[in-house]
C-alpha atoms as one frame of an Amber mdcrd trajectory, in Angstrom:
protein
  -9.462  -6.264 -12.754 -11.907  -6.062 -10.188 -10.965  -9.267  -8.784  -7.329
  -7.669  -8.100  -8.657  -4.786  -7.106 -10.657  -6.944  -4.348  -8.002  -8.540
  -3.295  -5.793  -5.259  -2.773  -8.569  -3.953  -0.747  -8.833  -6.857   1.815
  -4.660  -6.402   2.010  -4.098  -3.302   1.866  -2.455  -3.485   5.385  -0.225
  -6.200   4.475   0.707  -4.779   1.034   1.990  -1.603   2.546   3.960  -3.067
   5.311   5.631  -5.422   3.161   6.227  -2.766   0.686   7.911  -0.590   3.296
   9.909  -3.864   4.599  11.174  -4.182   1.110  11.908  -0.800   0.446  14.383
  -0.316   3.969  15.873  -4.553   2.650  16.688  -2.426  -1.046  18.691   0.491
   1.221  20.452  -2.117   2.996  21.622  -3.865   0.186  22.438  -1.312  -1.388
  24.056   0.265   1.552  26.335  -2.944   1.992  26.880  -2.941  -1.503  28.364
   0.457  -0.939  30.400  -0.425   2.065  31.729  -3.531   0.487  32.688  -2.000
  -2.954  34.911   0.741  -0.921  38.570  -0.320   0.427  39.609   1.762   2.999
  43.045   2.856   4.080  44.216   3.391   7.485  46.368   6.122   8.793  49.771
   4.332   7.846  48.670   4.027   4.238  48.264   0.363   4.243  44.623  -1.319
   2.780  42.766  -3.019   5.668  39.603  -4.130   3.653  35.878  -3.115   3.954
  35.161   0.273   5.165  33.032  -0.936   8.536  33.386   1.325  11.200  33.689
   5.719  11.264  37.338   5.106  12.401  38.339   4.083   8.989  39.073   6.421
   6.011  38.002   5.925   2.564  39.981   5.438  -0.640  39.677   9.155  -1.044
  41.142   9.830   2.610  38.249  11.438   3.919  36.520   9.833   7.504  34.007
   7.247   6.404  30.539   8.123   6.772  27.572   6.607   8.461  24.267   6.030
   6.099  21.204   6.309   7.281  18.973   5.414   4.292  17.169   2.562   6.287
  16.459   4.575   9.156  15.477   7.404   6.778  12.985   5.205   5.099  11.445
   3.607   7.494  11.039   7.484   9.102   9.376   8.787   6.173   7.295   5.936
   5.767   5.625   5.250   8.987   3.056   8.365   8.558   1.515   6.731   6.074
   1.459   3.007   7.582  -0.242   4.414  10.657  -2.644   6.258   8.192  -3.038
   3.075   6.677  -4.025   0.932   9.823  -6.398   3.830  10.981  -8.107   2.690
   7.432  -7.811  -0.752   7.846  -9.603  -0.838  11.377 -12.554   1.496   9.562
 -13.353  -1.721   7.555 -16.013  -3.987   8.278 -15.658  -7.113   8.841 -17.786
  -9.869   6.588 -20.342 -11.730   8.479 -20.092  -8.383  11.195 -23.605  -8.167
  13.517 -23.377  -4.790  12.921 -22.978  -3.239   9.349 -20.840  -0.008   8.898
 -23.020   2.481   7.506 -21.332   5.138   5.070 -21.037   8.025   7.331 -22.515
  10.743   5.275 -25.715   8.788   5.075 -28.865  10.249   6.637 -31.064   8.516
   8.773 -33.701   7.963   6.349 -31.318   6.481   3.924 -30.613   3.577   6.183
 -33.954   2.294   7.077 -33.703  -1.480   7.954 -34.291  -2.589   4.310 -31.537
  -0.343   3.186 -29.230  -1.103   6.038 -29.537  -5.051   5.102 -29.008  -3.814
   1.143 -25.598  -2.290   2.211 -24.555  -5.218   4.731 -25.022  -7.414   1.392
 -22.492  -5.194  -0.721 -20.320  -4.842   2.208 -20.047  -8.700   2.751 -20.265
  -9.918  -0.716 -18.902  -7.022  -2.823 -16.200  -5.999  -0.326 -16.876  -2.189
  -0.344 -19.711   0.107  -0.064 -22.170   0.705  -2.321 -23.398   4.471  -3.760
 -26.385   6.389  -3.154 -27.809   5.077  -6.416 -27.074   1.526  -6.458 -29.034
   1.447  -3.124 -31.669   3.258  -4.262 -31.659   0.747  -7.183 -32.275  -2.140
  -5.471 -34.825  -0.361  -2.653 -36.949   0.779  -4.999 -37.266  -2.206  -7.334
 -40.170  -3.678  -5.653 -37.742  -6.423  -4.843 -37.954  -8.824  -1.419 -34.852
  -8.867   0.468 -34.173 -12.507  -0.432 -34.077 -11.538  -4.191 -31.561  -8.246
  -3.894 -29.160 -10.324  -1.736 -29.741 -13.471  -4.435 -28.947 -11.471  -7.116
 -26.201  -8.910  -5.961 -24.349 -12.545  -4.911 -25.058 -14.037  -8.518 -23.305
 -10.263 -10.013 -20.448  -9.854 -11.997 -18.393  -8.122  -9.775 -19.716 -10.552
  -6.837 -18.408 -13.732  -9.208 -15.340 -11.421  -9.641 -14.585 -10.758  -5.851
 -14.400 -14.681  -5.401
C-alpha cells in the first residue's frame, strides 16, 4: 500500500491533470452521444439528421440548445489543479543541495544532524518525517552513516522502490 501510495505522491500532478482531461473527454462523449441520438426537424417539417448547429430544432420543436458541460468542467476544475501545482512545486526534489525543512520546525530542531536525518526521509522515503521519528533516530546514539544505512534498508524504504 505504501508503495502506491509513493507512487501517487511523486504524480500527484500528473494524476490530477489527466483525471480532469478524462473527466471534460466523458462530457464530450457524452455530449455527442446526445447530439447524435437526437434527429432534428427543420421548419418545413422534413428530418435533416443530427442536431449540429442552434438553427436547428429538436424532435420536440423547441430551438436546440448549446451544452456546455466541457467548458463547465474544466471551469470548476481548474481551482483545484492550480492548488495542486502550488503543492507540487512545495516538493523537494531527491538528491536537492538544499533539504526542505518542515516549516513549523524550530531552529533547534534542525541542527545539522537533524537536517541530514530529514534530507534522508525526504530522498529515500519520499515525504517528511514527524517530530518523533526524528527525534528517534537523533537521539539513538547513532552516526549519521548508520541512520541513513538503516532508514534505506526500512520497510517502507524497500516499499517506496
Amino acid at each position: 500500500m505504501n508503495r502506491w501510495r509513493a507512487l501517487f505522491e511523486r504524480n500527484k500532478r500528473t494524476a490530477a491533470i489527466l483525471g480532469a482531461v478524462a473527466v471534460g473527454g466523458f462530457a464530450l462523449v457524452a455530449r455527442r452521444r446526445a447530439a447524435m441520438g437526437s434527429t432534428s426537424t427543420s421548419s418545413t417539417g422534413t428530418s435533416s439528421g443530427p442536431a449540429a448547429t442552434t438553427s436547428t430544432y429538436s424532435a420536440s420543436g423547441q430551438p436546440a440548445v448549446y451544452d456546455s458541460t466541457g467548458t463547465d468542467v474544466y471551469n470548476a476544475l481548474q481551482p483545484q489543479i492550480e492548488q495542486l501545482q502550488q503543492l507540487a512545486r512545495q516538493i523537494p526534489v531527491a538528491g536537492s543541495t538544499t533539504p526542505a525543512t518542515p516549516t513549523s520546525w524550530t531552529a533547534s530542531e534542525t541542527d545539522p544532524r537533524r537536517t541530514e536525518i530529514i534530507t534522508d526521509y525526504q530522498s529515500m522515503l519520499g515525504r517528511d518525517p514527524s517530530r518523533s521519528e526524528v527525534n528517534f533516530w537523533d537521539t539513538g546514539g547513532r552516526n549519521l552513516s548508520d541512520i541513513h544505512a538503516l532508514i534505506g534498508q526500512s520497510q517502507e524504504a524497500q516499499g517506496a522502490k
